[in-house]
C-alpha positions in Angstrom: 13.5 3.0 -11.6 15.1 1.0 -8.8 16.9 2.3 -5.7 20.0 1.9 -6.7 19.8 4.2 -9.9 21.5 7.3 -9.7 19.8 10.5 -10.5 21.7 13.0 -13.1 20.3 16.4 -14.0 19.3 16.6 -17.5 22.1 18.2 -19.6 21.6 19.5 -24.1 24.2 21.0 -25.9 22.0 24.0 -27.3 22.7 27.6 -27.7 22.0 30.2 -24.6 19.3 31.7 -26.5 17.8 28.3 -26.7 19.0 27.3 -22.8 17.0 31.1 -22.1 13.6 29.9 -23.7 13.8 26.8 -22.4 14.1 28.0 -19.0 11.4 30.4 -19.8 9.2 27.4 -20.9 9.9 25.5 -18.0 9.2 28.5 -15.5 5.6 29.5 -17.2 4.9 25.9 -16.9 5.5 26.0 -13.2 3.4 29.2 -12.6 1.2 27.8 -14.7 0.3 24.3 -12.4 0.6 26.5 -9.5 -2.2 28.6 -10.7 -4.3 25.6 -11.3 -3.0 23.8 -7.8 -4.7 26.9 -6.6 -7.6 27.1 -8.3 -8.4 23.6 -7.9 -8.0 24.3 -3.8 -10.7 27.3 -3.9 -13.2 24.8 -5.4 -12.6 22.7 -2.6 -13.0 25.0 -0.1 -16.0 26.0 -1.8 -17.3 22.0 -1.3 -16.7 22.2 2.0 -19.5 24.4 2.9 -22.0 23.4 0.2 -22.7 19.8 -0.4 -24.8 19.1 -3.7 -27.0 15.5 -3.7 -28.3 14.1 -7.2 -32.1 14.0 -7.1 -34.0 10.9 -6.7 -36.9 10.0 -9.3 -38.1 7.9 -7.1 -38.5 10.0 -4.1 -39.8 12.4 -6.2 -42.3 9.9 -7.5 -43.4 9.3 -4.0 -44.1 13.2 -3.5 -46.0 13.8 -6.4 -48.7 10.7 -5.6 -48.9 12.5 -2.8 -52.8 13.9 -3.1 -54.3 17.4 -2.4 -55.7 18.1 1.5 -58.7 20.1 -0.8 -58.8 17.5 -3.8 -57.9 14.0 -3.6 -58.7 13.7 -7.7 -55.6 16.7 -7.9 -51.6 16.2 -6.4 -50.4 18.2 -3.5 -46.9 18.6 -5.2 -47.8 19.3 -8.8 -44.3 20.5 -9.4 -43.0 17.3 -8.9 -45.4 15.6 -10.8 -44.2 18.2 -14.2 -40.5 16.9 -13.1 -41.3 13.5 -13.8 -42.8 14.1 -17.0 -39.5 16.2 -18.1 -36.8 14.2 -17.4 -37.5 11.1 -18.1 -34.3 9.4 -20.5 -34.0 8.3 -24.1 -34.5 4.8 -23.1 -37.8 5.1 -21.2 -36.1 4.5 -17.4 -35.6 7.3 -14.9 -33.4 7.7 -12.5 -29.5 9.1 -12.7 -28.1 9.4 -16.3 -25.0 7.2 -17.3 -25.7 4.5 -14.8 -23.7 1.8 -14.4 -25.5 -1.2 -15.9 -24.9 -2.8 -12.3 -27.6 -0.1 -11.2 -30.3 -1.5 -13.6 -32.4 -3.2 -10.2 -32.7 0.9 -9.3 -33.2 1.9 -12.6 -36.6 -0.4 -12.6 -37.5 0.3 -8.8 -37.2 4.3 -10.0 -39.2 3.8 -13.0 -41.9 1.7 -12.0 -42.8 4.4 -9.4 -42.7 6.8 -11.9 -44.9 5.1 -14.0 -47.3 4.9 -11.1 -47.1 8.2 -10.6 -48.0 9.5 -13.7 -51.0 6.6 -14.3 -52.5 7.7 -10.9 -53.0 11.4 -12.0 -53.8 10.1 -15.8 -50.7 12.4 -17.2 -47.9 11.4 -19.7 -49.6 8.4 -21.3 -46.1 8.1 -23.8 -44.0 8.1 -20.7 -46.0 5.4 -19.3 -45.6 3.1 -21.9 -42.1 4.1 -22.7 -41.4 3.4 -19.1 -43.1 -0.3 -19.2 -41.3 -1.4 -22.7 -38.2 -0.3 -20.0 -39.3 -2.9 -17.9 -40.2 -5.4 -19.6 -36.5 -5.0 -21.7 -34.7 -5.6 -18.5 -37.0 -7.4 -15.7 -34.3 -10.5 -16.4 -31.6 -8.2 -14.2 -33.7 -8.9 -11.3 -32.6 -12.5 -11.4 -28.7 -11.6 -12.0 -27.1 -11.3 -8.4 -24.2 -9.5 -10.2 -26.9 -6.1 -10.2 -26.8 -3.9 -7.1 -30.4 -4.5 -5.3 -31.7 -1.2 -4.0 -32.2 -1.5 0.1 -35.6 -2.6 0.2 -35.9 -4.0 -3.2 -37.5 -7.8 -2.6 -40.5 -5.9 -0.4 -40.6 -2.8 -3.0 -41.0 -4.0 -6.2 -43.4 -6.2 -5.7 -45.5 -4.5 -3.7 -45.6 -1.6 -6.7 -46.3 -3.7 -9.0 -49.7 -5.1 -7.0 -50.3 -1.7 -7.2 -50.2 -1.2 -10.6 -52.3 -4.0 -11.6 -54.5 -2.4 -9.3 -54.9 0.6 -11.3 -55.2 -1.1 -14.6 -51.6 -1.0 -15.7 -51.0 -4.0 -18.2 -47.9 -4.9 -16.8 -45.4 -6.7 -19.1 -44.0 -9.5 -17.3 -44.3 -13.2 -17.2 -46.5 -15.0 -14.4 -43.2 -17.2 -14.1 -41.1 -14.0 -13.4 -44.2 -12.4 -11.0 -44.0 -15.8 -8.9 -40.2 -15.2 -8.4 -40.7 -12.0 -7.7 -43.2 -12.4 -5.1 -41.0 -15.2 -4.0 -38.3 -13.1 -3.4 -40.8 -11.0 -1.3 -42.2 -13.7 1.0 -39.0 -15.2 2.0 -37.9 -11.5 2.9 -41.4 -11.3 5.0 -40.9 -14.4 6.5 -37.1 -13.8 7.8 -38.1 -10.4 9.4 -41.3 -12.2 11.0 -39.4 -14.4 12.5 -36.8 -12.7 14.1 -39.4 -10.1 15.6 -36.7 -7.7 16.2 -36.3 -4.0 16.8 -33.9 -3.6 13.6 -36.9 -5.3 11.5 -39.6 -2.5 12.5 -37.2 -0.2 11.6 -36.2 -2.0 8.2 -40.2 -2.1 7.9 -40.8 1.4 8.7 -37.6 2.5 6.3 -39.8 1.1 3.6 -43.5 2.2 4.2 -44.0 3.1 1.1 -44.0 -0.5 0.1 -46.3 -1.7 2.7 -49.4 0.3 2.5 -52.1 -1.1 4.0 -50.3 -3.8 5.6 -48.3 -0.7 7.8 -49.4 0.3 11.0 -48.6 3.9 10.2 -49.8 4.8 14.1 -46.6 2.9 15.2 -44.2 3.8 12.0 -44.5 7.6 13.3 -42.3 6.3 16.7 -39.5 7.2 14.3 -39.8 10.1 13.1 -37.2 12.7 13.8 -37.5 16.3 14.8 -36.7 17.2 11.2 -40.6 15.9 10.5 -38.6 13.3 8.5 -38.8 9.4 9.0 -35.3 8.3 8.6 -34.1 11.6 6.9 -36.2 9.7 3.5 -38.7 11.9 1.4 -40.4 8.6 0.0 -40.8 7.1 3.4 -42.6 10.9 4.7 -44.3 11.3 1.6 -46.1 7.8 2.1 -46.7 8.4 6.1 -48.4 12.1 5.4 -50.5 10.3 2.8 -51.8 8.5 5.3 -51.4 10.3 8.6 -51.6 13.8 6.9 -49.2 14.8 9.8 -47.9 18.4 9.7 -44.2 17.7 10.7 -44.0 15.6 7.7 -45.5 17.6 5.5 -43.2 20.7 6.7 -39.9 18.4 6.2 -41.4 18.3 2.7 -41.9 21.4 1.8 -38.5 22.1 3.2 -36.8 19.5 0.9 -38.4 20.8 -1.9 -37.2 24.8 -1.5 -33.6 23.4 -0.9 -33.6 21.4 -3.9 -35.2 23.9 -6.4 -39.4 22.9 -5.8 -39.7 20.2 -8.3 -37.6 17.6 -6.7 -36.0 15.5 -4.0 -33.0 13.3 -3.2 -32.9 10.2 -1.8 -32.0 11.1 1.8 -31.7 14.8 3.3 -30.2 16.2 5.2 -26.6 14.5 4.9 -24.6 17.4 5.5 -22.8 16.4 8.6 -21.3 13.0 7.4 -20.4 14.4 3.6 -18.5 17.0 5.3 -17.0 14.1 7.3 -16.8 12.1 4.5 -14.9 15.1 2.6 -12.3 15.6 5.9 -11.6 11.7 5.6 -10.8 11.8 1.9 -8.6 14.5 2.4 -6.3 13.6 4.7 -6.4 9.9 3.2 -4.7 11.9 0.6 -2.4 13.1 1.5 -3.8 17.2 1.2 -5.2 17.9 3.7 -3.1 20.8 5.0 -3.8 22.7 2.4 -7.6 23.3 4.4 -6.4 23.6 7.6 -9.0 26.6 8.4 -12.2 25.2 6.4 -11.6 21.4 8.2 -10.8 23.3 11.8 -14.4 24.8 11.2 -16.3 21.8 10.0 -14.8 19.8 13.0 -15.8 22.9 15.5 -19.4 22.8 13.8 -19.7 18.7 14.1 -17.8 19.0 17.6 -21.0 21.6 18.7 -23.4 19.1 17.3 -22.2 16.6 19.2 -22.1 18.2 22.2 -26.0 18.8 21.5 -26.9 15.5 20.5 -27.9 16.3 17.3 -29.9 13.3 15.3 -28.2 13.6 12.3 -25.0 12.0 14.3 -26.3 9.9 17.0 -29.5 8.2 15.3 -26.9 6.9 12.3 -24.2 4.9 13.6 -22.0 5.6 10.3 -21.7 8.5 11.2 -21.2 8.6 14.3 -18.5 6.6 14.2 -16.5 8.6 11.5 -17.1 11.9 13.4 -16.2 10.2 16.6 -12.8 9.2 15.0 -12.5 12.2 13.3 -12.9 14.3 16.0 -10.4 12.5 18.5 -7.5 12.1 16.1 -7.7 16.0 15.9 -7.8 16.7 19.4 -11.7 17.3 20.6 -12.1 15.3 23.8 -15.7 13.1 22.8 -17.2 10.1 24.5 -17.3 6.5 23.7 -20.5 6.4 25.4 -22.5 6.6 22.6 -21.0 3.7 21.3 -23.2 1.5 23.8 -26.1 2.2 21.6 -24.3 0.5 18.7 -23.1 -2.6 20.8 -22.9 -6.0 19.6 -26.3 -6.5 20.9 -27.8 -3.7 20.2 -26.4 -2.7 16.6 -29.2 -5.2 15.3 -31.8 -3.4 16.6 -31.1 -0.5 14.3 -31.6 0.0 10.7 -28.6 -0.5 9.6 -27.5 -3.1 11.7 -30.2 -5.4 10.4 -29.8 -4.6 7.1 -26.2 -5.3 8.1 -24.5 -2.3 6.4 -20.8 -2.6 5.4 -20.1 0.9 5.6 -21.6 1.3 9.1 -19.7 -1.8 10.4 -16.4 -0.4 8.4 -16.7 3.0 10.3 -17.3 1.0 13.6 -14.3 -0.6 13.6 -12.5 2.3 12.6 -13.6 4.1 15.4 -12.8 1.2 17.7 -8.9 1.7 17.1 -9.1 5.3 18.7 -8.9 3.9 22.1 -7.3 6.8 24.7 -8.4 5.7 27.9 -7.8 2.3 29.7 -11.6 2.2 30.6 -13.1 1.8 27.7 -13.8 -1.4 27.4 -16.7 -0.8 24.5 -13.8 0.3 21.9 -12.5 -3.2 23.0 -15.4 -5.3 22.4 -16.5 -3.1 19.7 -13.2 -3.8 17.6 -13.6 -7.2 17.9 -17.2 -8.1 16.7 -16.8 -5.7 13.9 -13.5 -7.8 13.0 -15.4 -10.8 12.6 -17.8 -9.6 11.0 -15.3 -8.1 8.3 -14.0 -11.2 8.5 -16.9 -13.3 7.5 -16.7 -14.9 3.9 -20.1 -14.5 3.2 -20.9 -11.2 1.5 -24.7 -10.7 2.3 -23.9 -8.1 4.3 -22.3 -6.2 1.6 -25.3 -6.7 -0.6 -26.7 -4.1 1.2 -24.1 -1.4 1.7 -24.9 1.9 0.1 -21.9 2.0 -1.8 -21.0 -0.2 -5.0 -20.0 -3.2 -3.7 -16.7 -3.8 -5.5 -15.4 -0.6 -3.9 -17.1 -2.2 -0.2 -15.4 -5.1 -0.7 -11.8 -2.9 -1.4 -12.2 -0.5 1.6 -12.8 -3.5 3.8 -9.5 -5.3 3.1 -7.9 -2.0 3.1 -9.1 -1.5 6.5 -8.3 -5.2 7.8 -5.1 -5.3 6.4 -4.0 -2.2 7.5 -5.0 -1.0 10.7 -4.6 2.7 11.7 -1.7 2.3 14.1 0.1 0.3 11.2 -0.5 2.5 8.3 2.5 4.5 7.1 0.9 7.7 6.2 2.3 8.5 2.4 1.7 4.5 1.4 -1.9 5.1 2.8 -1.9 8.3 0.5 -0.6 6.9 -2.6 -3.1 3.5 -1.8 -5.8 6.1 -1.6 -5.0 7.8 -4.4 -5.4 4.3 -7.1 -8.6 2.8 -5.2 -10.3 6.6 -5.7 -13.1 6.2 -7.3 -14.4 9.9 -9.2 -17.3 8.0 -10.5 -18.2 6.6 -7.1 -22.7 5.9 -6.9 -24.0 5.3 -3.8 -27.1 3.2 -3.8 -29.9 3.5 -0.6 -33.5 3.1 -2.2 -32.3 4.3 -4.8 -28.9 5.1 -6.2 -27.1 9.4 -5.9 -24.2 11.2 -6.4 -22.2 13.7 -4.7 -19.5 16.0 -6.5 -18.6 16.2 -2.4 -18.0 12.3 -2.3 -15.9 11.8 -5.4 -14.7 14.4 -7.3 -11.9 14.6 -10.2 -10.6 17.9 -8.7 -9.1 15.7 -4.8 -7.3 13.3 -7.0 -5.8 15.4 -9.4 -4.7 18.0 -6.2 -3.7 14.8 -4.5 -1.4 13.5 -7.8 0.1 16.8 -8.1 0.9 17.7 -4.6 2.5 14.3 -4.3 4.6 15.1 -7.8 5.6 18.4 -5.9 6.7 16.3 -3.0 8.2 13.8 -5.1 10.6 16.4 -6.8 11.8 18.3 -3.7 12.8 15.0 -2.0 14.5 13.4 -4.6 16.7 16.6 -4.3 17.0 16.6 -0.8 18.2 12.9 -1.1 20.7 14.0 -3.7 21.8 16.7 -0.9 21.7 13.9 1.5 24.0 11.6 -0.4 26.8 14.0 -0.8 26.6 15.0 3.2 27.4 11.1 3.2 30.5 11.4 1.2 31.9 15.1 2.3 31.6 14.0 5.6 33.4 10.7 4.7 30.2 8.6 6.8 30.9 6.0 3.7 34.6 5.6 4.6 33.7 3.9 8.0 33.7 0.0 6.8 32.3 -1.3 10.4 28.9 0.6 9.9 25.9 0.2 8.0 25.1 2.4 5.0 21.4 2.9 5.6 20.9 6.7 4.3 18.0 5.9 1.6 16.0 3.6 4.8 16.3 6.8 7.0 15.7 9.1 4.3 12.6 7.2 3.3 11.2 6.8 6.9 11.3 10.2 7.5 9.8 11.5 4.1 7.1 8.8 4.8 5.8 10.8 7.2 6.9 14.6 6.9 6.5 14.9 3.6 5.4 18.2 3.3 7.5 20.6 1.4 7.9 23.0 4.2 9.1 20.4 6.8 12.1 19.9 4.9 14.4 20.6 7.7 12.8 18.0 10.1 13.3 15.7 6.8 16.9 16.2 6.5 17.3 16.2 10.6 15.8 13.2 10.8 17.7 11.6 8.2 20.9 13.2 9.8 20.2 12.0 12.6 18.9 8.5 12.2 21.9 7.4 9.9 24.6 9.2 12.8 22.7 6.7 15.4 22.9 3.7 13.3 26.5 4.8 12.8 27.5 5.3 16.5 25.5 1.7 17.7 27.5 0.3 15.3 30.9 1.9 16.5 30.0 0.4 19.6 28.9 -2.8 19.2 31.5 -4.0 16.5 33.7 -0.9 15.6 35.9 0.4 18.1 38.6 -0.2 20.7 37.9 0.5 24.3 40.1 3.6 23.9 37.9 5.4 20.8 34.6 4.4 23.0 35.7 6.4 25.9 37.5 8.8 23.7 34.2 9.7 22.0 32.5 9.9 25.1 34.8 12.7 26.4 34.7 14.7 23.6 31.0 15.1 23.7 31.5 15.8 27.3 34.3 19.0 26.9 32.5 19.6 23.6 34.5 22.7 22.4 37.9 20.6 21.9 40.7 20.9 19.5 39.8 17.8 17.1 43.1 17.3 15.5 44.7 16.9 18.7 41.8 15.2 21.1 40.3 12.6 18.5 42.6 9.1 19.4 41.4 8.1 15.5 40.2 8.8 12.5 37.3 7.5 12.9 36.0 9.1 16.3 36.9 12.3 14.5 34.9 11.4 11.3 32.1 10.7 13.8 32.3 13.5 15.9 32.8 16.3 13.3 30.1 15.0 11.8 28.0 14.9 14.9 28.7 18.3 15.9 28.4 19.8 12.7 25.0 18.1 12.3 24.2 19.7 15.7 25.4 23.1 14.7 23.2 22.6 11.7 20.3 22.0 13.6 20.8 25.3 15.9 21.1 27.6 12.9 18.0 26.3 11.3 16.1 26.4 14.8 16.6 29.9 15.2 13.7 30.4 12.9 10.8 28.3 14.6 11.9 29.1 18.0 14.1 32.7 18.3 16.7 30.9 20.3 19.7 28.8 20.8 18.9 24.7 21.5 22.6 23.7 20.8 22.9 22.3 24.9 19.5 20.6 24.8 20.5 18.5 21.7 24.2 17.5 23.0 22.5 16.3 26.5 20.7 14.4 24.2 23.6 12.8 22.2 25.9 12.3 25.3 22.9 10.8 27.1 22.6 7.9 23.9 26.6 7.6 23.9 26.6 7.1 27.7 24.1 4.2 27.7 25.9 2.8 24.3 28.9 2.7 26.7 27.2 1.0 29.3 26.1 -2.0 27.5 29.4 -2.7 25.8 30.6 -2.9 29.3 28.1 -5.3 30.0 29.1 -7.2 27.0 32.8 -7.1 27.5 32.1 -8.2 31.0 29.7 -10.5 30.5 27.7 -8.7 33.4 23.7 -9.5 33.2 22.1 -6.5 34.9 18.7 -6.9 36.6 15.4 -6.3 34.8 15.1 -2.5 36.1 18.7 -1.6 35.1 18.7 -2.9 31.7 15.1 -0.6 31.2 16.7 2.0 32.6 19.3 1.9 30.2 17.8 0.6 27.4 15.2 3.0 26.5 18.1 5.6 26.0 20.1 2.8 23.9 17.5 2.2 21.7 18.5 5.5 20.1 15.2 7.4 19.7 16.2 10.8 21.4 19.4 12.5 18.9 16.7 11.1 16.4 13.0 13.0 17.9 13.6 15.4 20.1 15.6 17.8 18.1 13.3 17.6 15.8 10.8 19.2 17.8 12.4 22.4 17.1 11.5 22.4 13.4 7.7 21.6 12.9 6.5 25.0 14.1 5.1 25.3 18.1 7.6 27.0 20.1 9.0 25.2 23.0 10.8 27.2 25.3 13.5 25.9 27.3 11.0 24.5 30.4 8.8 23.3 27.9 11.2 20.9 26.0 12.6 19.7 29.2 9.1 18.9 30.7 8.3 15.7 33.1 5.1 15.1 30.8 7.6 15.4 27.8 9.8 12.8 29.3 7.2 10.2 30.3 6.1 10.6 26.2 9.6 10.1 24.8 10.6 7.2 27.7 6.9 5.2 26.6 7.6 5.5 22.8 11.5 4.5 23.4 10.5 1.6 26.0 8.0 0.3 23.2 10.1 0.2 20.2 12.8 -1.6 22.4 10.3 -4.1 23.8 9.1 -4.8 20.7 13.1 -5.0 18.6 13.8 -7.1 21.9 11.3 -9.6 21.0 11.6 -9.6 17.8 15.5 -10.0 17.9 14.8 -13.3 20.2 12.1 -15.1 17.8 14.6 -14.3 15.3 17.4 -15.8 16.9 15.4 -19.0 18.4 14.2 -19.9 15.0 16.9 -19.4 12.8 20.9 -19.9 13.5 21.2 -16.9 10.0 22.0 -13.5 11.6 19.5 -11.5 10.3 17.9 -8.0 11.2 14.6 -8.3 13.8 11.2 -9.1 11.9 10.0 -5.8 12.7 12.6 -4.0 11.2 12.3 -6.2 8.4 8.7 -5.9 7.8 8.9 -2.2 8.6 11.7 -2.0 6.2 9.9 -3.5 3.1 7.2 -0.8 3.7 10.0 2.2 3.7 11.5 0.1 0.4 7.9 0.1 -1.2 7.4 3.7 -0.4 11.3 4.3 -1.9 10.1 3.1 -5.2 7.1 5.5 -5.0 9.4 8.3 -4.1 12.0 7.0 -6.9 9.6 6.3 -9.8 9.1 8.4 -12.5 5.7 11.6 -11.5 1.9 10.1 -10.9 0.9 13.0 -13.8 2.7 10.8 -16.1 0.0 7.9 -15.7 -2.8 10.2 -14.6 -5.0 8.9 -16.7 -5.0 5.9 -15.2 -5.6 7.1 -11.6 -8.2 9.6 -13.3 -11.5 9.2 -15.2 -13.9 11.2 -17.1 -16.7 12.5 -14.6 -18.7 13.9 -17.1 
């Protein structure tokens, strides 16, 4: 439905029994999605303080090889050893059920080391073979770049498969397909060896398991965390208490194994800190996250504490500290950038992830680069810029090994380059978030898991409805809107600019809450009065209305018929009282008193400096650079348009507060900005093109309120849900 299409209540010609039913019909369905709205909400609250992780057969392949401190012929985890032989699928793999066929690399990785598994403790001989007529059915995928590799994979595979010839499996592959495969393997071997870095011994380390004799276990144990765990990975500790038969490891095992139900583990634990993060993020990228303003408040307080302590689980992965460094700032909790030294352009190499180059830790870097506060930090700076390039590059062997599927790697990256934070329009970033959601989302490390915390049906069917809910109270309020236009005869003033649906839309961009309605339709008010009264000035009144309407809003409490010189300085000024009047009833309920003189110091202030530069003009008189400032920040016509609305979003504000000389410097920054920037715009404009035209930003800002109009305008998001949602099951 375009913009310019009106929008007419649906009218029938039925009986009032039949107008009663129906009404009775539409008001159960109402109570009925508000029940489900609500329901939906408790399970997410519920998510937030429980986070669920798929188990990993081949972790928990790695645990049960694991043999018994009293008999090496017996394993120490029996349990997991049972698991194997139970769950293994129809078609002789392990591993997660309904895979993607991109995850058939995993798929082998996960069943081979079950299949070693079982041959070393001479169980399951049917699952062993079913598991190698797996294989050999779909070895070829290891040649087909389009299949996710698991991290690891080129040193992994090959490696188990020496070690199943070495116990007398009869493997069924081809020598020409072993020779690539071991291929594969040297040339990995041979990179690492020759860049001798930091990030290679840990990449080495990370994948233990794979090395065996060729480790120096002595040296891997240099990263092990006070969990007992090395790298938070129960495949990596299972193969390091093999051979080091080291207590802490074998504690973080046993303590993986009571929180997952003793039989078997994920792929990485703990991970609680960044899903939570991970959850927060979602949440507000869709638009709903003030319906959890309690549960996120105590996530953030819990990650702020760790943070203060220095808790591994944030500082040792730089994924995640970057998001709860961003996430923490943006909602108010002062944090350092210091630990983002660590992480450097130097030094981000030398960790794991920064040799494996991982998109998602580099995406979260230069995320958190874009929170810059303080003009010291000069790390945000340099930190913003080498994760740009690397964004940037073409090449997408970095992406290879990001832990999440790389089609949706590839998506949030242009996302994120194309629109930065301090450019995103917050109800466009919702409604983008809401089509690239993916409810089906597998991450892959060593081998691929789910979380019903990282993608889940229930945000994007909260996030489609609250935005319907939205949708349907603003298209009302723009209904109200348009007749204030017409009762208040705005549309009979031919000088000005009819702009209402661009003002509405900016505002509802951004307050689009139901219950900020009245900041919506001040803002609105507000914005298309301003636009009106620039316009007066600049091309649509006499000298005499421009004083006139300057004196009026000085006496204030004047007899219009009488003091207006025209009728359009009293169309303007009824309407700008009476918009003002409006403002002071509906104020009395967020702040229990009377702002009526606040806002008209306000308006007179804009009017005065209006009046000052169509002196200029009319005098041709070119002020110096500290004059026109002075003046201009007022011009630009920010304050009628913010500051009342200050009143309506909820903090109270007293009289000393509002009129602050912190509260000042904020509005006079903002307001010298936005001029600055129409200032320059307005001259490239002018210098390159002899068509009058509005400034580039306002254009560009302008196709982004249009594009959100059509959102706001369309027909509901539950009407195409389906496409937006799929079957998690």
């Amino acid at each position: 439905m375009s913009l310019s299409t009106s929008i007419t209540p649906l009218t029938c010609s039925c009986s009032t029994s039949d107008t009663l039913m129906t009404a009775s019909h539409v008001k159960k369905k109402k109570n009925s999605t508000a029940l489900c709205l609500e329901e939906c909400k408790e399970r997410i609250k519920k998510m937030l303080n429980n986070v669920e992780l798929s188990i990993s057969s081949y972790d928990t392949a790695w645990v049960a090889m694991v043999p018994s401190s009293t008999s090496p012929d017996a394993p120490f985890f029996p349990q997991c050893l049972n698991w194997l032989l139970d769950n293994q699928h129809f078609d002789g793999s392990w591993g997660l059920p309904s895979r993607d066929l991109s995850f058939t690399n995993e798929a082998l990785l996960s069943t081979l080391a079950c299949v070693l598994a079982l041959k070393k403790w001479g169980v399951g001989e049917d699952q062993i073979n079913k598991g190698l007529q797996f294989i050999d059915s779909n070895i070829a995928s290891i040649e087909d770049d389009k299949h996710q590799r698991p991290t690891g994979f080129d040193l992994l595979f090959p490696s188990l498969i020496e070690y199943a010839q070495n116990l007398g499996i009869n493997f069924p592959i081809s020598a020409t397909s072993l020779e690539a495969i071991i291929r594969r393997r040297d040339i990995e071997l041979t990179r690492g060896n020759e860049s001798n870095s930091e990030g290679w011994g840990a990449y080495l380390a990370y994948v233990s398991e794979g090395m065996q004799k060729l480790q120096d276990w002595e040296t891997v144990l240099k990263y092990q965390r006070k969990n007992g765990s090395l790298f938070n990975s129960p495949a990596t500790t299972a193969a390091a208490f093999h051979q080091l038969k080291n207590t802490d490891c074998l504690n973080y095992l046993q303590s993986v194994l009571e929180k997952f139900g003793k039989a078997a583990v994920p792929t990485i634990y703990p991970l609680d800190i960044y899903v939570r993060l991970c959850m927060i993020d979602h949440l507000e990228r869709l638009g709903v996250n003030r319906h959890f303003k309690d549960e996120i408040r105590s996530v953030l307080d819990e990650t702020y504490r760790n943070w203060q302590q220095g808790v591994e689980d944030i500082f040792l992965d730089p994924t995640t500290c970057a998001m709860a460094f961003r996430l923490l700032r943006l909602n108010g909790y002062h944090v350092s950038s210091d630990p983002f030294y660590q992480y450097s352009e130097d030094n981000f190499s030398d960790s794991l992830k920064g040799y494996l180059k991982d998109a998602s830790a580099i995406l979260e870097l230069y995320k958190a680069s874009q929170v810059i506060l303080h003009p010291d930090e000069s790390i945000l700076v340099r930190q913003n810029a080498w994760t740009i390039h690397l964004l940037n590059q073409k090449s997408t062997h970095y992406q290879l090994y990001a832990d999440k599927c790389r089609s949706y790697a590839e998506q949030e990256v242009n996302d994120a380059l194309t629109f930065p934070y301090y450019a995103n329009v917050e109800r466009i970033l919702n409604i983008r978030s809401m089509k690239h959601y993916n409810v089906q989302e597998t991450r892959i490390l060593k081998s691929s898991y789910r979380s019903k915390n990282l993608a889940n049906q229930e945000f994007l069917k909260l996030a489609a409805e609250d935005f319907n809910i939205c949708q349907s109270i603003q298209k009302e309020e723009l209904k109200e809107l348009s007749r204030w236009v017409m009762e208040s005869k705005l549309d009979k003033l031919e000088f000005a600019r009819q702009k209402l649906a661009y003002c509405y839309f900016s505002a509802a961009a951004i307050y689009f809450a139901p219950e900020l309605s009245d900041v919506r339709i001040s803002l609105t008010k507000k914005s298309v009065l301003v636009t009106i009264v620039d316009d007066f000035y600049d091309v649509g009144s006499t000298e005499d209305e421009k004083l006139n309407l300057v004196q009026l809003m000085e006496d204030w409490d004047v007899d219009i018929d009488s003091a207006c010189c025209s009728e359009n300085v009293k169309i303007i000024f009824c309407t700008i009282r009476s918009a003002i009047q409006e403002i002071r009833e509906r104020a009395v309920k967020w702040q229990g008193r009377n702002v009526e003189g606040s806002i008209i110091k306000t308006w007179l202030s804009l009017i005065r400096s209006m009046l000052m530069e169509a002196n200029w003009s009319k005098t041709k008189t070119v002020p110096t650079l500290d004059e026109y400032m002075q003046n201009a920040y007022v011009s630009f016509g920010l304050g009628p348009i913010v500051l009342p609305a200050l009143f309506l979003v909820g903090p109270k504000l007293s009289g000393e507060a509002a009129e602050t000389q912190e509260l000042h410097c904020l509005f006079e920054t903002m307001s010298t900005c936005g001029r600055l920037l129409n200032d320059i715009n307005t001259f490239e404009v002018c210098t390159t093109s002899s068509i009058p035209s509005f400034p580039k930003l306002r254009l560009n800002y302008g196709d982004i309120i249009l594009c959100f109009g059509r959102y706001l305008m369309c027909d509901p998001i539950t009407s195409s849900i389906q496409d937006l949602c799929h079957d998690f099951s």
